[in-house]
ROMIBA-592027 format. One record per residue (C-alpha): residue in three letters; x, y, z. Coordinates in steps of 0.02 Angstrom, whole numbers, plus 50000, padded with zeros to 5 digits. Example, Ala and Ser with C-alpha at 12.3 -4.5 7.8 and 13.67 -1.06 7.14 Angstrom:
ALA506154977550390;SER506844994750357;
This chain:
UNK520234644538496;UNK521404644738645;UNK522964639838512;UNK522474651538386;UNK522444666338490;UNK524264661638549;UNK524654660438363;UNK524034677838327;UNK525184684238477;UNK526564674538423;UNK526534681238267;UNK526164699238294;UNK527554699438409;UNK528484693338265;UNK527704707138158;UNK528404721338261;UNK530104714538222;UNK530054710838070;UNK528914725937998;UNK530174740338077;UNK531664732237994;UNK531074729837809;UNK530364749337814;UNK532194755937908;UNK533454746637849;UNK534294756137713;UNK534284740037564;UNK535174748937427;UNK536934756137545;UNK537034741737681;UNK538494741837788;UNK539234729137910;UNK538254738638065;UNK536634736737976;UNK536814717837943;UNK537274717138148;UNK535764724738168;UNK534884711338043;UNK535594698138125;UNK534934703338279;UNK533194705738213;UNK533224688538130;UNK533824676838288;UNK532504684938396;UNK531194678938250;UNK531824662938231;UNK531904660238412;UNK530184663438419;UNK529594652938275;UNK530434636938377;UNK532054634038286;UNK533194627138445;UNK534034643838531;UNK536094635238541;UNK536074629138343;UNK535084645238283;UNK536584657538374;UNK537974646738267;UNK536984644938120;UNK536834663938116;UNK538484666238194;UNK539644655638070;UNK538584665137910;UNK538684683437966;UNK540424681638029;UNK540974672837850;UNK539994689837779;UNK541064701137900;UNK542774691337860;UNK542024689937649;UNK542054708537654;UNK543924713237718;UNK544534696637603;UNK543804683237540;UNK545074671837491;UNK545404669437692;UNK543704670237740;UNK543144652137764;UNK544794649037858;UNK544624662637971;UNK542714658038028;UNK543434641338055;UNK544594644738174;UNK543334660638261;UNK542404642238282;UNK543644632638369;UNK544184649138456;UNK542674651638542;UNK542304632538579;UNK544004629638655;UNK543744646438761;UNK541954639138841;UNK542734622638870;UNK544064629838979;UNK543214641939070;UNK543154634739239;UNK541544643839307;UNK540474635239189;UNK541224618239312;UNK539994625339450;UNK538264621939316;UNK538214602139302;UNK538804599239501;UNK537514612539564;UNK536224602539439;UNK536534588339501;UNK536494593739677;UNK534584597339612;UNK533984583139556;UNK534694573139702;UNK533784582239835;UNK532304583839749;UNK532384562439763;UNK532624561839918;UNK530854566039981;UNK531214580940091;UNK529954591640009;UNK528474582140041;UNK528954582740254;UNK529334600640246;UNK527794607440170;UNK526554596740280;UNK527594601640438;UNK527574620740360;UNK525844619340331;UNK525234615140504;UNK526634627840579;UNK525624642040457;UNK523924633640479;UNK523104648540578;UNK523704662640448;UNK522364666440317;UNK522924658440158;UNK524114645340256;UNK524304633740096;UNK524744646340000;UNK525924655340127;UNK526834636940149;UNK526924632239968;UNK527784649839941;UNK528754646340094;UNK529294630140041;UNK530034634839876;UNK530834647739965;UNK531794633640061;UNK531944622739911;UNK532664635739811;UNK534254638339908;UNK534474618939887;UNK534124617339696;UNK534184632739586;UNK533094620439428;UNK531424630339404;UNK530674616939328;UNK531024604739455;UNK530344616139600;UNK528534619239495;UNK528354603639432;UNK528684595839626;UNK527584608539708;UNK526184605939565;UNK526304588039627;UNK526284589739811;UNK525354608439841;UNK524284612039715;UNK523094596339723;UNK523084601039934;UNK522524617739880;UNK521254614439758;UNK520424603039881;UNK520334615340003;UNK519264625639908;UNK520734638039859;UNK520364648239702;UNK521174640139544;UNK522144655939497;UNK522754661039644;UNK523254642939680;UNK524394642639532;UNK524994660039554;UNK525634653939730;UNK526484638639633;UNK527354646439488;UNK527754661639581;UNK528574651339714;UNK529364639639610;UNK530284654039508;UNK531274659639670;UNK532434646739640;UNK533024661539465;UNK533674672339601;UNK534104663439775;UNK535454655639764;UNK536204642339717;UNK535424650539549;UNK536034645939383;UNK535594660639304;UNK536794669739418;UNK538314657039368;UNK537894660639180;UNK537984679239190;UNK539434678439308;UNK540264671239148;UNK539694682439022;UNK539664696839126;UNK541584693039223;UNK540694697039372;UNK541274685539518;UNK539874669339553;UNK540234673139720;UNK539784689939753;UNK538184688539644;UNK537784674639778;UNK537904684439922;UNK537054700139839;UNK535514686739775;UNK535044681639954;UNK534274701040033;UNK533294702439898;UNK532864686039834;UNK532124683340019;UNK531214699240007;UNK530524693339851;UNK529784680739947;UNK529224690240067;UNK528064702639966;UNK527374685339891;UNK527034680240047;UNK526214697940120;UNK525284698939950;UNK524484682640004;UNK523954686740177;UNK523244702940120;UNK522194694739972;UNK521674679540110;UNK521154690740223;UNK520124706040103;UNK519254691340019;UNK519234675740118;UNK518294665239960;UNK519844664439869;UNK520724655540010;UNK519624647740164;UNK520094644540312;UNK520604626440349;UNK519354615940425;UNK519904611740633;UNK520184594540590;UNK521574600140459;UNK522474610940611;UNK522494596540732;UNK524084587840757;UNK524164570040812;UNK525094569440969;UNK526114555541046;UNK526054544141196;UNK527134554041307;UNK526254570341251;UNK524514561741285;UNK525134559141461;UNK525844573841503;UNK524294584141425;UNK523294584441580;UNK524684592441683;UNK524654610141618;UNK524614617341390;UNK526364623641423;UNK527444608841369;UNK529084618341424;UNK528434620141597;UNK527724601741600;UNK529244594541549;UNK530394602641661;UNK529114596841814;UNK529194579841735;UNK531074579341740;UNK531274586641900;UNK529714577241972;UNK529714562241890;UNK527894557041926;UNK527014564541789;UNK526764543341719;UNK528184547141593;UNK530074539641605;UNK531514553141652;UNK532374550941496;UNK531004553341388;UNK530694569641474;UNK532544575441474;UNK532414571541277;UNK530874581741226;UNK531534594041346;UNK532934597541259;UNK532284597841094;UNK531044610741159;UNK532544621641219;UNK533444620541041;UNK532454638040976;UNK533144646041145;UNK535034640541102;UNK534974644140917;UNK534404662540962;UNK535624662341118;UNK536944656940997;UNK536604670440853;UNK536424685640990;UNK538134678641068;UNK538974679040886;UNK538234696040827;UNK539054701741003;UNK540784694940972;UNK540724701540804;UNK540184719540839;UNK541214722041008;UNK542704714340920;UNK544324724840965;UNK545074734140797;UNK546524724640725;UNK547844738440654;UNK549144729040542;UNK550944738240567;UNK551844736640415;UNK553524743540472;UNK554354727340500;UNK553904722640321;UNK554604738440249;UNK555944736840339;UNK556364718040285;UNK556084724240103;UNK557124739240125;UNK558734728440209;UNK558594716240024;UNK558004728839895;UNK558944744839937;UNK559864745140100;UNK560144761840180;UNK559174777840117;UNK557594781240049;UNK556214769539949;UNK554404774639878;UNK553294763239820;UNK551734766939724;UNK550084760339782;UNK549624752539632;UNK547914761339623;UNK547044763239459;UNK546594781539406;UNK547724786839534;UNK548684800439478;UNK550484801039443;UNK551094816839528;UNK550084812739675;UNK550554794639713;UNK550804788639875;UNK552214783539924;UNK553004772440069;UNK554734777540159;UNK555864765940239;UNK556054770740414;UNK557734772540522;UNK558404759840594;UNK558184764140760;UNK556234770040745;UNK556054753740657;UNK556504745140799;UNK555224753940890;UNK553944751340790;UNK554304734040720;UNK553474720640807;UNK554614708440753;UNK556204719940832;UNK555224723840989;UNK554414707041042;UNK555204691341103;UNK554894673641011;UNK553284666841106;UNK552844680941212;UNK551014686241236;UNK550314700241129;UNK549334713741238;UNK547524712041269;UNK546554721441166;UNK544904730141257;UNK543304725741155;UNK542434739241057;UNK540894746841156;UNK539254739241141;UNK538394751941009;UNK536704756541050;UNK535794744440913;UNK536394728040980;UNK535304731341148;UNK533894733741045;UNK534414718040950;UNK534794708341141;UNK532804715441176;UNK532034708641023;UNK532884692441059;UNK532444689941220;UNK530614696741182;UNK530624682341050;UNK531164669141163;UNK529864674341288;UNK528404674341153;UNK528974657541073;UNK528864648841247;UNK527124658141330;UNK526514649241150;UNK527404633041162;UNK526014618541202;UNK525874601741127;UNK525404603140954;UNK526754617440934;UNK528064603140986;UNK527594591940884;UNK527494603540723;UNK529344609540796;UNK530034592740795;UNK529184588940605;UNK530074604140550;UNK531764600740628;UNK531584583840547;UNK531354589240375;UNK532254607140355;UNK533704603840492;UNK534574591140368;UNK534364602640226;UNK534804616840316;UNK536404607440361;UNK536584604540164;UNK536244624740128;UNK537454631040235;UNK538724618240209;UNK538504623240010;UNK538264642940012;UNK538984645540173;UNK540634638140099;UNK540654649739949;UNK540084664940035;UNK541174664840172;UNK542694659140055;UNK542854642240108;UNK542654634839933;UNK542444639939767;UNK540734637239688;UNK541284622639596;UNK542054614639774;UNK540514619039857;UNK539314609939725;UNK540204596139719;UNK540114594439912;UNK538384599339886;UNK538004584739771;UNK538914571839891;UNK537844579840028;UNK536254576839910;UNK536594559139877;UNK536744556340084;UNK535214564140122;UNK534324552439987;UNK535044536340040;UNK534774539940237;UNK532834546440178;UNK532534534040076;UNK533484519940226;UNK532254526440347;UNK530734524340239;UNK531044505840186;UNK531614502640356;UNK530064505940434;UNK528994496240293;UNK530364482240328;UNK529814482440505;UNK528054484540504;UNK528024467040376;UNK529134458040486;UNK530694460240380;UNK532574462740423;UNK533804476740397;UNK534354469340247;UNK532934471640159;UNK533034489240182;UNK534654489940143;UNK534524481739976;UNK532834492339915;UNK533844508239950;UNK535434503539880;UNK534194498739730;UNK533344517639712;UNK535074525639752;UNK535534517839585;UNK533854523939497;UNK534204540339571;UNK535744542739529;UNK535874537139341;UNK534064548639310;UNK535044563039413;UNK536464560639302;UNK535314560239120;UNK534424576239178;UNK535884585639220;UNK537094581039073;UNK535564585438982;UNK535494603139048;UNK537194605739054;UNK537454602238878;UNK536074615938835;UNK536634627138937;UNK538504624838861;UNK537974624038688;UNK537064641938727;UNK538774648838774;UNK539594642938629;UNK538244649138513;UNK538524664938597;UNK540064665638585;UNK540044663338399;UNK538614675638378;UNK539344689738501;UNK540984688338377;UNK540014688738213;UNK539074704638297;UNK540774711838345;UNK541394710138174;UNK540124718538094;UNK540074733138225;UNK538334731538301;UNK539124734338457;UNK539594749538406;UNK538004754338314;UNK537044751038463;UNK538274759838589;UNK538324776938480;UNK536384776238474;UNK536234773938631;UNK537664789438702;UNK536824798138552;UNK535054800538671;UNK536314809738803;UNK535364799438972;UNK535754798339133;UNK536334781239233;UNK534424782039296;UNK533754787539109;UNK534814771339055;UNK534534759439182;UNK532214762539160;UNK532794759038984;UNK533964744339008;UNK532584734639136;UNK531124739539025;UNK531954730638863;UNK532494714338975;UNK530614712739038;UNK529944712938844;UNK531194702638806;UNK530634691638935;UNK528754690138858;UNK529324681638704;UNK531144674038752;UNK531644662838900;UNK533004669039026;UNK534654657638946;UNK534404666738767;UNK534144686138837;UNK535744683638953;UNK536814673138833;UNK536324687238674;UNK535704702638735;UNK536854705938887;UNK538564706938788;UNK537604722038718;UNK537164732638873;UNK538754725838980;UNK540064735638882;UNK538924752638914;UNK538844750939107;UNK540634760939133;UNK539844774339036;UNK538524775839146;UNK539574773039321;UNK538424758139346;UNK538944742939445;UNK539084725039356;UNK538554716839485;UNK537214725439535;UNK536754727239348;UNK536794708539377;UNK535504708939514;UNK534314718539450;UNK534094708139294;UNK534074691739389;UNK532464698739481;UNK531984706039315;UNK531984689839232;UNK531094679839344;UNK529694687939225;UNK530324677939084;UNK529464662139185;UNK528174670739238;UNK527624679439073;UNK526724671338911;UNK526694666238797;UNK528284657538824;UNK528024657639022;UNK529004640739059;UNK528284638139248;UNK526534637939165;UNK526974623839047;UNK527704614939188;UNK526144616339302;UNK524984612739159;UNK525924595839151;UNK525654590139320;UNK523874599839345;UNK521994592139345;UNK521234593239168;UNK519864607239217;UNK521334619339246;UNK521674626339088;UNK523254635939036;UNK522334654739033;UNK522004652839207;UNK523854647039239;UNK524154664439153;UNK522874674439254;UNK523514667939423;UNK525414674139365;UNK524974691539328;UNK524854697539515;UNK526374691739556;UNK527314699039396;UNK526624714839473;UNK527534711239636;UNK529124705839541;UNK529024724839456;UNK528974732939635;UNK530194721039694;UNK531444729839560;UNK530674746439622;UNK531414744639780;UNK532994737639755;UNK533444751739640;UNK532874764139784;UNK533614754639898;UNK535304746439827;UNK536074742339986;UNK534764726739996;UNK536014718439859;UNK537524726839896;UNK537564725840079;UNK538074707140119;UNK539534709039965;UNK540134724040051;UNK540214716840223;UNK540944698640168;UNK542024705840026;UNK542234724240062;UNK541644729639905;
């Protein structure tokens, strides 16, 4: 019953395509826009009826385009759609962006191998464990974290399906809210980066991967963040859905040391410092001094951020002089009298342009630092910039936080501390090495994956080192045991990283050069231009066209996945956007958080399919549905808010990049 219902929506969808085009298209005078439009109609239906997405764009490409070549001349036409062919596969095989998609892949696949995941949602679910709905809060959490590691969807889900969704089920946890929580969560990884949907429209679009990183990260967080709140809220109005952990679920085993030093006082921080300064609290000094410092490490990372923010607010305004450099020009290119030079600015008009004068010699001199100042000497200090008014505010919440943190730090807290420093430090080392590098403008994307997937592979081996190492000891075995079984999975892991990601990649290519071959063939014909003068024909404004834009991408993402709507239907709103005033890259943001509903929505809801896969048999696929549809909700006023509120996206690109 369940399939046949999905048949009948499958196929009425299909019906509202195909119905509207028999009754409007004009049969008997058919011109090259119409058959754009045609084409159009027909790859959405044969998308839908499963024909594969890559081969069904070339297919349709190669015929229409021979149609649009057939009707200007025919004797050339099979030539010509030969070489648009070659064109537009030589053009995706040299466009160096697409480098980024297989490294950042692979990157994936290795860290999800290396066992990470599993550490950091048990130590996030005891850090959580007193919030209402703490399995789901750490499984959405987790993803989060995972997200800005591996941008694969799939992987994510199908992990998390694995690892949370049994925990969650045994706790009593509604079945639809549990899988909301998992599919929601496990669709971050659309937006945050390092997202492959971002690196795909930065091609299409010409947008720089870059700055669609840096805008992804505000909101993609926030994102998370209503998730999360959305969680807390439902936990707490109707605590059947999610119950509270049972006490023995909370408790955290604690060690030797931590046994000993219980008795003296529940602030560990306190303890620890009598112990080291004491030293007869039945515990060795250096064991102390250790735990110690590993209980000041939240202090000194929140020290170290307030001391950065500081330097970097209060830092003294550098004005470049560019006399000397004028000067120097002036002496080569036209010595003695006057030189203007136009800024270079486009739209700037000609009458008005701006123009640079060579200065005399002798105020040159003056103002030239390279005239004025001897080789080596010391450049003035500079005074730093006052302290505005929102950095105290910032020092207060700081310290306020350090002060909280430690009146709350006992034993169990330090223990779920060092579990979390144990399984996010390392891949926080990997994020920041990865994004920080490409945001900052250390490396390029592709650099930065590559990095990325060296920095994977480490992680696995040293993971997967420490976990035979132990067995190795605890059975009496050497080193070289453990050696030997790791460098054994290393090899497993990499040659199944490497299947999975050339298998990707080589969709995700083949979609561009499908696309390529279709966007041409659609070109030719003058849909473009069919669609652009209907569109300028309804006179909107940017906000008129934008409500329409978004609402078209989230029906397109009921029936199509996220690869086909960017790869087709973008080349048809991108050329619009200057029309409007609208920003590409913000364009670009709001339809990354728009199509997270392409995962999220049946019947072709791809996170479902993957949870299904990995879920008990009782759970069946409606309620996989059901348990989406609240958080599709939350993705809609998620979009709300950054188009209120663009600065959420823009403001990290604009401080990094100057945008």
């Amino acid at each position: 019953m369940r399939l046949r219902k999905e048949l009948w929506f499958g196929f009425s969808l299909m019906a509202l395509i195909i119905i509207p085009v028999i009754v409007l298209t004009p049969w008997g005078h058919l011109t090259n826009g119409h058959l754009g439009l045609l084409m159009l109609a027909l790859i959405c239906v044969g998308i839908m009826l499963g024909f594969p997405t890559a081969f069904t764009l070339m297919g349709m490409g190669v015929f229409f385009a021979w149609l649009a070549y057939r009707s200007v001349d025919p004797a050339t036409a099979d030539r010509r759609v030969l070489d648009l062919f070659v064109q537009r596969t030589f053009g995706i095989m040299s466009n160096d962006v697409l480098i980024a998609v297989p490294l950042f892949l692979f990157m994936g696949y290795v860290v999800e191998r290396a066992q990470l995941i599993d550490k950091l949602f048990r130590s996030l679910h005891l850090a959580t464990a007193r919030l209402p709905g703490s399995l789901a809060v750490a499984t959405i959490v987790t993803c989060a974290i995972f997200a800005t590691a591996t941008g694969i969807v799939g992987a994510v889900v199908t992990l998390m399906g694995l690892l949370a969704f049994p925990a969650m089920l045994k706790a009593g946890y509604n079945v639809k809210v549990a899988a909301g929580a998992v599919t929601a969560g496990g669709c971050l990884g659309i937006l945050i980066p390092p997202s492959v949907l971002l690196i795909v429209y930065g091609a299409v679009a010409g947008v720089s991967v870059v700055q669609l990183y840096a805008g992804a990260f505000l909101p993609g967080f926030m994102l998370a963040g209503l998730y999360v709140g959305y969680v807390i809220l439902l936990a707490k109005w109707k605590p059947n859905l999610m119950p509270p952990l049972a006490e023995s679920e909370r408790r955290v085993e604690l060690p030797d040391f931590a046994q000993a030093l219980a008795p003296h006082g529940r602030n560990a921080l306190v303890v620890l410092w009598r112990a080291v300064t004491g030293g007869n609290a039945g515990v060795a000094k250096h064991t102390a001094l250790a735990q110690l410092l590993v209980t000041l490490v939240p202090a000194l990372v929140i020290v170290a951020v307030l001391g950065i923010t500081y330097r970097a607010t209060t830092a003294p305004e550098v004005e470049a002089s560019t006399a000397g450099l004028v000067e120097a020009g002036g002496l080569v290119a036209a010595p003695g009298g006057e030189r203007e030079a136009s800024t270079g600015l486009i739209g700037a008009p000609e009458a008005e342009e701006s123009t640079v004068k060579e200065p005399p010699a002798e105020e040159a001199k003056k103002t030239s630092p390279v005239e004025t100042k001897a080789p080596g000497a010391a450049a003035a200090p500079q005074e730093r910039l006052a302290v505005p008014a929102w950095l105290w505010g910032v020092f207060a919440i700081g310290i306020g936080t350090i002060a909280l943190i430690y009146w709350l730090w006992n034993w169990e807290r330090l223990e779920v501390f060092k579990m979390l420093l144990g399984s996010f430090f390392p891949l926080a080392l990997l994020i920041l090495a990865v994004l920080g590098s490409i945001v900052f403008g250390l490396a390029t994307p592709s650099e930065a994956a590559a990095v990325g997937g060296f920095g994977g592979f480490v992680l696995a081996g040293v993971y997967r080192f420490i976990a035979y190492w132990r067995d190795a000891r605890s059975s009496g075995k050497g080193t070289g045991t453990a050696i030997w079984s790791t460098m054994k999975e290393l090899g497993i892991i990499v040659k199944e990283s490497s299947f999975l990601t050339a298998k990707t990649s080589a969709m995700v290519c083949w979609l561009f050069v499908g696309s390529g071959i279709f966007s041409a063939a659609f070109a030719l014909l003058g849909g473009q231009e069919v669609v652009e003068k209907w569109v300028l024909s309804l006179d909107m404004t940017p906000v008129q066209f934008m409500i329409l834009a978004q609402f078209i991408i989230f029906i397109l993402g009921w029936p199509l996945e996220w690869t086909e709507i960017i790869i087709i239907f973008m080349p048809i709103f991108l050329p619009l956007l200057p029309h409007f005033h609208i920003d590409p890259l913000f364009f670009g943001l709001l339809v990354a958080l728009n199509l997270q509903t392409a995962f999220l929505s049946p019947p072709v809801a791809m996170a479902a399919f993957y949870l299904k896969g990995v879920s008990p048999p009782h759970v069946t696929l409606n309620a996989i549905f059901a348990g989406m549809m609240p958080f599709m909700g939350i993705q809609l006023i998620a979009l709300v808010i950054l188009y209120v509120f663009p600065q959420i996206g823009l403001w990290l690109p604009s401080v990094v990049y100057g945008r």
